[in-house]
C-alpha positions in Angstrom: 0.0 0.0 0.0 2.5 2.4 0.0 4.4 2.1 -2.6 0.5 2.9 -4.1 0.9 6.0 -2.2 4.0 7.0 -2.4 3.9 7.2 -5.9 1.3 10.0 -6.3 2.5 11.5 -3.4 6.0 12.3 -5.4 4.3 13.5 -8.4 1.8 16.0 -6.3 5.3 17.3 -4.1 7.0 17.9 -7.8 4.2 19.4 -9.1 3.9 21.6 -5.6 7.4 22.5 -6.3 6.6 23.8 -10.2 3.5 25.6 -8.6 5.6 27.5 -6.1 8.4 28.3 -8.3 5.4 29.8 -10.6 3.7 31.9 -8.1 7.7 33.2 -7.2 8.3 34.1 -10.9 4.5 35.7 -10.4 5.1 37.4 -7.0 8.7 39.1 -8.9 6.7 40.2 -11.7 3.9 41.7 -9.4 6.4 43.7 -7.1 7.9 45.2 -10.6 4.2 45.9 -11.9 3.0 47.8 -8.3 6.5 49.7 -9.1 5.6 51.0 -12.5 6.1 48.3 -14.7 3.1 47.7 -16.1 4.3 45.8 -19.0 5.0 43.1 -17.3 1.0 42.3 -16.7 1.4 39.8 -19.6 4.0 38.2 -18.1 2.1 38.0 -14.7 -0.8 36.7 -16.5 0.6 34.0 -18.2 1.8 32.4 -14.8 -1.2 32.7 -13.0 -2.7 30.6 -16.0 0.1 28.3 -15.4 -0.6 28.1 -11.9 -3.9 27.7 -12.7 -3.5 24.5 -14.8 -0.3 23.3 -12.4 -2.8 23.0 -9.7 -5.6 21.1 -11.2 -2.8 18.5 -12.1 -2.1 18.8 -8.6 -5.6 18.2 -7.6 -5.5 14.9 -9.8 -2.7 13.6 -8.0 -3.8 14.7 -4.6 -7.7 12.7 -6.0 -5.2 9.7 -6.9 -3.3 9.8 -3.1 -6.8 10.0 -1.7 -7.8 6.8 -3.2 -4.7 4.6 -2.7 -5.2 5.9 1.0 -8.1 7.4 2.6 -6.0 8.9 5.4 -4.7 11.9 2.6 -8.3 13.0 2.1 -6.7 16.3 4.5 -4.0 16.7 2.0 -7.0 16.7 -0.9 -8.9 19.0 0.2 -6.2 21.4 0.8 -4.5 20.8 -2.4 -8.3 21.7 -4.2 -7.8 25.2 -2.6 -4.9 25.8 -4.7 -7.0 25.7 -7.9 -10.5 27.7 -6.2 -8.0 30.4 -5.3 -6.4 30.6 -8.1 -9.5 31.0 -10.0 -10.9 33.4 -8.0 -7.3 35.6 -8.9 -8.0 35.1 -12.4 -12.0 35.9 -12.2 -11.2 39.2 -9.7 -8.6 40.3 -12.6 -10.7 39.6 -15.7 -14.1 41.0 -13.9 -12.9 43.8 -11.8 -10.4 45.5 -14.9 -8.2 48.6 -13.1 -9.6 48.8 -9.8 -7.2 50.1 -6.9 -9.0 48.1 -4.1 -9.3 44.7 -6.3 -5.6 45.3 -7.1 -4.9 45.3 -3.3 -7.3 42.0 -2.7 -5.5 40.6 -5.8 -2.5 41.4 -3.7 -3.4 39.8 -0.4 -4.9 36.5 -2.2 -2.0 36.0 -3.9 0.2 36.2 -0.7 -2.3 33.6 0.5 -1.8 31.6 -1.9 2.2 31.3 -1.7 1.4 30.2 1.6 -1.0 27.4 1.0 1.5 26.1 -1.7 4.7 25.8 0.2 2.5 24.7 3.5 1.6 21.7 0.8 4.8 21.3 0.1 5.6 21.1 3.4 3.0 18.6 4.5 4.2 16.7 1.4 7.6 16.5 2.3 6.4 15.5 6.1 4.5 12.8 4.4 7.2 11.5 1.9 9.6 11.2 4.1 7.7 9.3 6.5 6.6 6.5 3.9 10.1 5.8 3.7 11.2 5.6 6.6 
């Protein structure tokens, strides 16, 4: 059984670790934007799409670990925030266009969501390690 795990497990940490170094590359280009460099919103954008599609991949695996072992169902539900919030960041930039105060929740969601990615990393690595011990 847990070589049934640990297999899913190890393809949800890598893809935790391309999410993360996604939303870094994102949270570079972001800092340059709120300092003038708007031309860089393109940029921006493309990685929160590819944040976006990293973490439904990540959700498969995490819905493949839930199934080998019905302890990770935690780790599921955590890793199916990453997608919701990523949405919502896309939806709040398409819908709300130039506002200030949707910039500033864009801001704040986005911090949010580095931390919910490298806490799943985290809890991945926690978990990996412990399978092979």
């Amino acid at each position: 059984m847990a070589n049934t795990l640990l297999a899913p497990l190890s393809r949800l940490k890598t893809t935790a670790l391309v999410i993360i170094a996604s939303v870094l590359i994102q949270l570079g280009l972001g800092i340059a934007m709120l300092t003038g460099s708007w031309s860089l919103a393109d940029a921006h954008g493309g990685f929160g799409y590819l944040t976006f599609l990293a973490s439904l991949v990540a959700a498969v695996f995490a819905f493949q670990a839930s199934k080998a072992d019905p302890t990770v169902k935690g780790l599921l539900f955590h890793t199916l925030s990453l997608p919701v919030l990523a949405l919502v960041q896309i939806g709040m930039v398409e819908a709300g266009g130039g506002s200030e105060a949707i910039k500033w929740i864009h801001v704040v969601l986005g911090l949010a969501f580095i931390g919910a990615a490298v806490s799943l990393y985290s809890l991945l690595n926690k978990r990996t390690t412990a399978s092979r011990i």
